[in-house]
ROMAR-908914 format. One record per residue: residue in three letters; x, y, z of N, C-alpha, C, O in turn. Coordinates in steps of 0.1 Angstrom, whole numbers, plus 5000, padded with zeros to 4 digits. Example, Ala and Ser with C-alpha at 12.3 -4.5 7.8 and 13.67 -1.06 7.14 Angstrom:
% ROMAR-908914
ALA513249435078512349555078513249675078514249675085/SER512849785071513749895071512950005079513450115080/
***
This chain:
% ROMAR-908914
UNK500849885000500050005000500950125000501850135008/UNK500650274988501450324992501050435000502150485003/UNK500350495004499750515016498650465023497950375020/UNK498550565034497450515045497250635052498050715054/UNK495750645058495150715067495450655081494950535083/UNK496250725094496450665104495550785114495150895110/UNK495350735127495250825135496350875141497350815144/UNK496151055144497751095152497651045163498751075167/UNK497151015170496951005184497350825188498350795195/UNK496250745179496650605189497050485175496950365177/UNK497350565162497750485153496450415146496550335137/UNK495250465151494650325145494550375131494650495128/UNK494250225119494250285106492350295103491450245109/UNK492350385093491150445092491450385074492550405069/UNK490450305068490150265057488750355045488550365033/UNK488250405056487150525044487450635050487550685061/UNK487750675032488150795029487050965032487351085031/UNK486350915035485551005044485751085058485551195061/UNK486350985065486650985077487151065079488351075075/UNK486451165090487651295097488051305109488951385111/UNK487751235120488451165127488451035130487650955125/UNK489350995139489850875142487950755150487050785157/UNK488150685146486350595147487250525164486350515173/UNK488250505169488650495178488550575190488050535200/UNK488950675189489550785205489250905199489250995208/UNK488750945184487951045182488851175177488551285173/UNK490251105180491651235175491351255157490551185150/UNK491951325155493051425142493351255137493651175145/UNK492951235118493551135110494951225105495051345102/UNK495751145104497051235090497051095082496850985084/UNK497651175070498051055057499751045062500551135065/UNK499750895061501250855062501750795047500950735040/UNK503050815042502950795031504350655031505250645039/UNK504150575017505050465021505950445006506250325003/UNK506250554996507250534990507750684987507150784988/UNK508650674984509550824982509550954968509350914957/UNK509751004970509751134959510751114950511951094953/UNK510351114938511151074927510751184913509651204908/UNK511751224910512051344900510951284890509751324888/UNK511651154883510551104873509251074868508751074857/UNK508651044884507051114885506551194883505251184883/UNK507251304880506551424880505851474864506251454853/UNK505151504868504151484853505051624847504451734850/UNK506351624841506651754835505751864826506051984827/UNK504651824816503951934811502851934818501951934810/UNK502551934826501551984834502152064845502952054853/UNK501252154842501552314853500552324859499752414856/UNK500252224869498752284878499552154891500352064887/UNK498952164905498652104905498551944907498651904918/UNK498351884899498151774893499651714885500051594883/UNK500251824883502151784880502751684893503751614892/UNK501951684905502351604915501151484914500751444925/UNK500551444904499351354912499651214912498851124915/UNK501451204907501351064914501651034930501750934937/UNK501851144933502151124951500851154959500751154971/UNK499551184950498551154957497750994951497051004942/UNK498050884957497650774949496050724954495550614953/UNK495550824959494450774968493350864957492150874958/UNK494250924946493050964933493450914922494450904916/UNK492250874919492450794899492250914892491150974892/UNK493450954883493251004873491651024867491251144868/UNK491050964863489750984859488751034866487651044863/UNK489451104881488351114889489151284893488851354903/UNK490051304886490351464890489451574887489151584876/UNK489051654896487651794896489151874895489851854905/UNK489651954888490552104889489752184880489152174870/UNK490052284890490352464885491552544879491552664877/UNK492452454877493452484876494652584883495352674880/UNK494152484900495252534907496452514909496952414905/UNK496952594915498652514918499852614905499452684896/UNK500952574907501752614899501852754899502252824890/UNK501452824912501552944914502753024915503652954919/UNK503153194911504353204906505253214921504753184932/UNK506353254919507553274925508353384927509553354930/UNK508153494927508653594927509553684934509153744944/UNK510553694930511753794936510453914941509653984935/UNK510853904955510554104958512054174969511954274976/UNK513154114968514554174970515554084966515553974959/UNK516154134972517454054969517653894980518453794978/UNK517053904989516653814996515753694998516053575001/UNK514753744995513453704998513053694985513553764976/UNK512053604983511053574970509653564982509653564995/UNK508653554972507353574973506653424968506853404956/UNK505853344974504853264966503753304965503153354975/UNK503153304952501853444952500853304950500453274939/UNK500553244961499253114967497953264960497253234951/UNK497953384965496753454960496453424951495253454951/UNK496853364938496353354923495953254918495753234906/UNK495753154933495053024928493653094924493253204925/UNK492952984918491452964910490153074922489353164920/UNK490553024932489553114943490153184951489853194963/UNK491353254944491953364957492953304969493653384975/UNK493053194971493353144981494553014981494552954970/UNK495252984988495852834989495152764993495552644994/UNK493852784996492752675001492452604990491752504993/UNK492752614976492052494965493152394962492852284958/UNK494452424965495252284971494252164975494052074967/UNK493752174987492952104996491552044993491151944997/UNK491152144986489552114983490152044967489751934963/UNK491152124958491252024946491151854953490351764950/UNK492151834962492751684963491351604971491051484969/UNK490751694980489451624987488451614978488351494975/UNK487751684973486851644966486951574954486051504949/UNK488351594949488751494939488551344939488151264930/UNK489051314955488651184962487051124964486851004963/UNK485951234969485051164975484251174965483651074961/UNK484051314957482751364949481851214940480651214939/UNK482751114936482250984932480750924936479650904931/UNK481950904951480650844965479850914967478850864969/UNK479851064970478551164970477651144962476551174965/UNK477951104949476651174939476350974940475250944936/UNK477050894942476250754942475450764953474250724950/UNK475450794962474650804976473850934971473050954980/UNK473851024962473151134962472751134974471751084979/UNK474151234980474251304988474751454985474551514974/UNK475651524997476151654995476651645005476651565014/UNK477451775003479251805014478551885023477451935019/UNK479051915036479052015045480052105049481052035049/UNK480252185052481752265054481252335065480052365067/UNK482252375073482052515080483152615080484252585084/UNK482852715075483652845070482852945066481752915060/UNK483253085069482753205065484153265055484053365048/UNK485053195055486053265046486753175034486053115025/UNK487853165034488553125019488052985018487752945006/UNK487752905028488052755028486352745018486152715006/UNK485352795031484052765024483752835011482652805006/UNK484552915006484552974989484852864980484252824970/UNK486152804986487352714983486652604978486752574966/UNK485652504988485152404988483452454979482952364972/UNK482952544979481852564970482552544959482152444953/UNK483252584957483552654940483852484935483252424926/UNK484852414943485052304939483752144939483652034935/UNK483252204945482052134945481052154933480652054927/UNK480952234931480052314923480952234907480552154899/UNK482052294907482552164895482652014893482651944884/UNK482751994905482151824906481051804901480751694896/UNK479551944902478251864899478251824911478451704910/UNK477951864928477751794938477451894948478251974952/UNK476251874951475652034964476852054974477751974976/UNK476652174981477352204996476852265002476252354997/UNK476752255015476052345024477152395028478052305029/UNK477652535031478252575039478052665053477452765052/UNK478452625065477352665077478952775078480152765074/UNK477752895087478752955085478153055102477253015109/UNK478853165104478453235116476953285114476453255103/UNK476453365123475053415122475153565113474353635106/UNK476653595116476853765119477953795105478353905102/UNK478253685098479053685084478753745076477553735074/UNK479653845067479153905057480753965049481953925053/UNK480454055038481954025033481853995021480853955016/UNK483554005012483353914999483153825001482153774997/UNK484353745009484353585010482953475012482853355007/UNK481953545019480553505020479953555005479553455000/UNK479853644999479553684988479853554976479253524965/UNK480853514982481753444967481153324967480753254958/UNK481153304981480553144988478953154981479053084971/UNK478153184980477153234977476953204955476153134950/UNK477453254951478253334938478053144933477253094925/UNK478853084939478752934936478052824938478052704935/UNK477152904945475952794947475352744955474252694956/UNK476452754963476352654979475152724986474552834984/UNK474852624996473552665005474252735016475152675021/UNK474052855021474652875031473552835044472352835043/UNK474252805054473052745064473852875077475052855079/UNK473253005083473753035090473153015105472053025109/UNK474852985114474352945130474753015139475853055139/UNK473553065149473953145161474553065169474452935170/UNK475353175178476153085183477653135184478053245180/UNK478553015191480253045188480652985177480052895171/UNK481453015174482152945158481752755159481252685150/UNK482452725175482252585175480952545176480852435170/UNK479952605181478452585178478352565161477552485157/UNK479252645152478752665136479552515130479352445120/UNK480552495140480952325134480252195136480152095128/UNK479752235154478452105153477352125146476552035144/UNK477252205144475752185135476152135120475352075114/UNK477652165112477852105103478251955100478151895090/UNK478551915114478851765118477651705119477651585116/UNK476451765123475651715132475151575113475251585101/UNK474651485121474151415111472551415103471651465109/UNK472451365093471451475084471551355071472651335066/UNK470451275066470051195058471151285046471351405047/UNK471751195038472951235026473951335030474651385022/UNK473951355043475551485047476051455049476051375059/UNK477451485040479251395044479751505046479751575036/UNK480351545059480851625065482451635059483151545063/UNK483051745052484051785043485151855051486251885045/UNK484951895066485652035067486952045068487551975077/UNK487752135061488552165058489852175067491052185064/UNK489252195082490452185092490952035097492152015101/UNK489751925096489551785104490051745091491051685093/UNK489851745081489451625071491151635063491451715055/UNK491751545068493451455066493751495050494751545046/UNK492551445039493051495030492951635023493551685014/UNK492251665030492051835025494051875025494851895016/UNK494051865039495551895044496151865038496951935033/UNK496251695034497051645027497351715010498451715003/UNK496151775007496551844994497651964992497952004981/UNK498152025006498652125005500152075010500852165014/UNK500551935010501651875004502151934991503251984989/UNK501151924982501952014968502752134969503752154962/UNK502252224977502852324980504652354983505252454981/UNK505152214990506252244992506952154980507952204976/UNK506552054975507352004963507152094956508252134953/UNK506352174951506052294937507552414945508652434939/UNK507252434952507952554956509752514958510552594956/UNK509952364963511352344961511652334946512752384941/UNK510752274939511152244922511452374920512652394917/UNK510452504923511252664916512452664920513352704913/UNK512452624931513952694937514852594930515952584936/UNK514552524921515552444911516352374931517452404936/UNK515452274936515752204950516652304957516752274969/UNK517252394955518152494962517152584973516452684971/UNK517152494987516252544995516252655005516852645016/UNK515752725002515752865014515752895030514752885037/UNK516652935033517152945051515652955055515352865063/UNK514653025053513253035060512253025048512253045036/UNK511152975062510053035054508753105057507953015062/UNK508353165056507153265065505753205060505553175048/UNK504553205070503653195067502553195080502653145091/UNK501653235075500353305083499753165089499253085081/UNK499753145102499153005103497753045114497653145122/UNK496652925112495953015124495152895124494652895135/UNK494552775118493752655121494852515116494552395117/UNK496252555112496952485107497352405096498352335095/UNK496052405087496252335076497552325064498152235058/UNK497752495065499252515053500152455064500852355061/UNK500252495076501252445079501752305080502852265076/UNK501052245086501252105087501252005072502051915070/UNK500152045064500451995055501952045045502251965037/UNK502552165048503852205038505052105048506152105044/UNK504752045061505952045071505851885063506851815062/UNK504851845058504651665054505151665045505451555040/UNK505351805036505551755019506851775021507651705014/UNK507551875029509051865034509451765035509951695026/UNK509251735046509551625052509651485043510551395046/UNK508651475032508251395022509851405013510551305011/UNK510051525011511451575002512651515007513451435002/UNK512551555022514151495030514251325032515151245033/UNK512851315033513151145035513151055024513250935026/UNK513051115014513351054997514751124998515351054990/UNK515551195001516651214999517151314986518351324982/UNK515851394982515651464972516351594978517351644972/UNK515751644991516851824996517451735011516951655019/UNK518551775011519251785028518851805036519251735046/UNK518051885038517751955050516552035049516352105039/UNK515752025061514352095060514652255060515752285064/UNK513652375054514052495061513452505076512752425084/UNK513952655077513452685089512152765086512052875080/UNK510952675095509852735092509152805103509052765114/UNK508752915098508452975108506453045109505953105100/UNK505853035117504553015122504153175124503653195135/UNK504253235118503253375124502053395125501253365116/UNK501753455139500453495141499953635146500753705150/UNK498653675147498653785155498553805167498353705174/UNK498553915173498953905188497853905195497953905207/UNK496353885187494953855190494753715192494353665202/UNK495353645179495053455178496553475177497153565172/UNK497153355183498353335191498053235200498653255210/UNK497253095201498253005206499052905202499452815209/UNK499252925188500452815185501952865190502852795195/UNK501953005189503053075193503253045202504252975204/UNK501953105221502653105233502752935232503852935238/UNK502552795231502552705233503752645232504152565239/UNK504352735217505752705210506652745224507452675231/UNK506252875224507252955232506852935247507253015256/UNK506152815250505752835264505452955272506252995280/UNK504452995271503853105276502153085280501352995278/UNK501953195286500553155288499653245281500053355278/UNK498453205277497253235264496053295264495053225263/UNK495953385265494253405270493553465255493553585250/UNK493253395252492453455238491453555243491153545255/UNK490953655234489853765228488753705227488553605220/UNK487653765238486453735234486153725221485553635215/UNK486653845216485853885202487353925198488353975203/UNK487053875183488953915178488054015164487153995156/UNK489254165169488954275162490154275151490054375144/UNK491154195147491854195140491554195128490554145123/UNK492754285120492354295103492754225099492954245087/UNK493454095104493953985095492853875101492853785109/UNK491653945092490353845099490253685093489353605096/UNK491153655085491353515081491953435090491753315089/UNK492753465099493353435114492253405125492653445136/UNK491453365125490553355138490453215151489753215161/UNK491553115147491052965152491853035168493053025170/UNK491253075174491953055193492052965200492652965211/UNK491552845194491452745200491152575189490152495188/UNK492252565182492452505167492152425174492552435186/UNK491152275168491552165171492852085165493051955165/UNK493452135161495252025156496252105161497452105156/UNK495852195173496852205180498252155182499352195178/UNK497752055192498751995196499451935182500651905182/UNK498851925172499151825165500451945152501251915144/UNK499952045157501052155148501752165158502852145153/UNK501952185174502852235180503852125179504952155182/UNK503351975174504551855176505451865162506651875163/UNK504751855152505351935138506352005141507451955144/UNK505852185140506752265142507552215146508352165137/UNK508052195165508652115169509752045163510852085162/UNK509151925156509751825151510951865139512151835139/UNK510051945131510952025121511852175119512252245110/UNK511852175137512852225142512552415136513352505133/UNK511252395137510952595133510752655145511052625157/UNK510152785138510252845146508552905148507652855143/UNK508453015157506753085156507053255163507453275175/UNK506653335156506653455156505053525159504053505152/UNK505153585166504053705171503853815165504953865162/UNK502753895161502954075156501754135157500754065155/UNK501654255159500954325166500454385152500854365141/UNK499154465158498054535145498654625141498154655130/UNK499754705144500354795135501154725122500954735110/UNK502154645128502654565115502454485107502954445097/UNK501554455113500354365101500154515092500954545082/UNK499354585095498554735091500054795080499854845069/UNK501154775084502154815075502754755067503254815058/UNK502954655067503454505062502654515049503154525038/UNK500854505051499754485042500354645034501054625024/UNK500154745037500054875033501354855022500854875011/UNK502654815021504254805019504054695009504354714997/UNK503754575012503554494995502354534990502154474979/UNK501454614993500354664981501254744975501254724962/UNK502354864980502854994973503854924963504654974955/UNK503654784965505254724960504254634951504754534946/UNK503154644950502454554933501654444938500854404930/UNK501554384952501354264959500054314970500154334982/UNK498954324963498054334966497154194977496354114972/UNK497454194987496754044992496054085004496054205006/UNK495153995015494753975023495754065036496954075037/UNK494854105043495754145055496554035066497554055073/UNK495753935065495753805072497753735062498853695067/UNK497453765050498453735040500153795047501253745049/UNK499653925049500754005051501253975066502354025069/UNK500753915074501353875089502053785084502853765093/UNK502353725075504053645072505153745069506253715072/UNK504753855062505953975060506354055068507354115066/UNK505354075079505054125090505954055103506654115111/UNK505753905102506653865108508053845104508853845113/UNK508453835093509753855085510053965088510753945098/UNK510054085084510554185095510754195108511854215113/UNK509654165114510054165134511354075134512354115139/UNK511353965127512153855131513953935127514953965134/UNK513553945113515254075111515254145118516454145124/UNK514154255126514554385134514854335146515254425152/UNK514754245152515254165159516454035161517053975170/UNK516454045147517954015148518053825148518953755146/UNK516953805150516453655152516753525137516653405135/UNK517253635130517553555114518853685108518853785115/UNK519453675100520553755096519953815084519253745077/UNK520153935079519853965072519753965051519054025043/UNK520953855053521253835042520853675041521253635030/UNK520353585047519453485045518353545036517853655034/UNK518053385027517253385016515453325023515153215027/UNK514953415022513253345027512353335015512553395005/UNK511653275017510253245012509053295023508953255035/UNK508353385014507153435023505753365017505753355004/UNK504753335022503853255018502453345013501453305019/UNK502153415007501253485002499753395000499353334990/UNK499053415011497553295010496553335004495753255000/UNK496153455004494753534998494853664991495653754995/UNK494053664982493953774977493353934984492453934992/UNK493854004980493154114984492054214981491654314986/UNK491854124970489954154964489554094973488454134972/UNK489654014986488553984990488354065007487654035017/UNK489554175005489454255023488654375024488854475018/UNK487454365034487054485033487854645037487354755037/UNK488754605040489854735046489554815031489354755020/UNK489654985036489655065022491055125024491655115035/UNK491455195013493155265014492855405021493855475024/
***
């Protein structure tokens, strides 16, 4: 077998692909994978995507839904640093990684069961997973807050999906998408192993630019953990095929509103915001369920996690718009943290980074 769905928690294996947690102890599934990264696989004329789909073997060809994501550019913005502009996927987001590879997998069994997906998201994920649904030919409900409004709900909408909205706390808007319901297969994009698992592409696509010559850091906006955990597996996927040396140093920023991957990293203590007023409103999980399961990552792959406050977020965003790089404010707390971390002295300045660019900036209500 060349992979498998395990539980993080107590190993057990999980055989349907549906499954978002473990049918055991109720933990976080991850995909374990059981043969190695090889140059020759790689589908060379295809630029989406799908240039990696022999390292997802858990999809038959015949059964690929794309938008033609992936293959997103690379861009010098100094002499140091490059940019991955994830903003120019199909829906704005690095979220169709995830939803390409998930729905690619189930949409089959949904429409044999004529059934439909469930999600819960008011931002990139539930646009993410409409849009991709909606090209399978297969309904979505997306549940979402009571009080949501915005492009990203606009967009979600735009595609078809039903929006079901729940009063309540956020975690109230995920049990009611769990809750069980004649034809509802529950999709969501934080629990469900292969969503995450799709955003494995991300780090083979991004070593291939760098022609395998891998960069001292890499910045990115983390806040329910999906990019991260899944870019730490496709690493990791690289070093244990023997394809790069050595992992980079990855680094976790957050805001100084949502922050507990940070104080956990850094051992500290946490008290989340009632209500988070932050303009990197795509940052919201206070209390991620894969927690623990990013702080063992991180950890493991020996990164790091950085903090920053609403000004430099506010300047960071302001400074790659003047510089052509129009994105999400949520986007810009990786450049944001890239700075603190130089002005601090915490990385040298002539180190080469990669900053992770996640959303577009059509979709922020912030005006200039």
């Amino acid at each position: 077998m060349k992979c498998e769905v395990r539980c993080s928690a107590c190993n057990t294996i999980s055989k349907n692909l549906l499954d978002f947690k473990c049918s055991s102890c109720g933990k976080p599934l991850d995909v374990q994978l059981h043969f190695g990264f090889k140059d020759k696989d790689i589908s060379k004329n295809d630029h989406s995507v799908w240039r990696y789909r022999q390292f997802f073997p858990y999809i038959e060809e015949n059964s690929i839904i794309t938008l033609g994501e992936g293959w997103t550019p690379l861009v010098q913005f100094n002499e140091n640093v490059d940019l991955k502009l994830e903003n120019l996927n199909p829906t704005g987001s690095f979220k169709d990684r995830g939803s390409a590879m998930l729905v690619s997998t189930i949409h089959r069994v949904i429409k044999e069961q004529k059934g439909y997906i469930s999600e819960d998201s008011s931002g990139n994920a539930g646009a993410s997973m409409a849009a991709y649904a909606a090209r399978a030919g297969i309904k979505a409900k997306i549940y979402v807050p009571e009080t949501v409004s915005g492009p990203k709900f606009n967009q979600t909408q735009w595609y078809g999906a039903e929006i079901i909205k729940v009063t309540g706390s956020r975690r109230r808007v995920t049990e009611e998408a769990q809750k069980p319901e004649p034809g509802k297969f529950y999709a969501g994009h934080i629990l469900h192993p292969l969503f995450r698992d799709g955003i494995r592409s991300l780090a083979y696509e991004m070593a291939e630019q760098c022609d395998w010559k891998i960069p001292d850091y890499i910045f990115m906006p983390v806040s329910a953990g999906t990019l991260l955990l899944g870019f730490i597996a496709g690493f990791r996927h690289l070093a244990e095929s023997d394809r790069i040396k050595s992992l980079p140093t990855i680094v976790a920023c957050q805001t100084a509103q949502v922050s507990p991957l940070y104080h956990l990293f850094k051992n500290l203590d946490y008290t989340p915001p009632k209500i988070v007023t932050s303009i990197a409103d795509a940052l919201v999980s206070n209390d991620p369920p894969l927690l623990e399961l990013m702080h063992k990552s991180l950890k493991e792959a020996h990164g790091d996690a950085v903090m920053v406050e609403e000004k430099e977020i506010a300047d960071a965003h302001k400074e790659l718009a003047r510089k052509g790089f129009f994105v999400e404010p949520s986007s810009a707390v990786a450049y944001a943290g890239y700075k603190k971390q130089l002005k601090d002295k915490q990385i040298v300045e002539d180190s080469s980074a990669v900053l992770i660019l996640t959303g577009t900036g059509l979709k922020t209500t912030l005006t200039p």
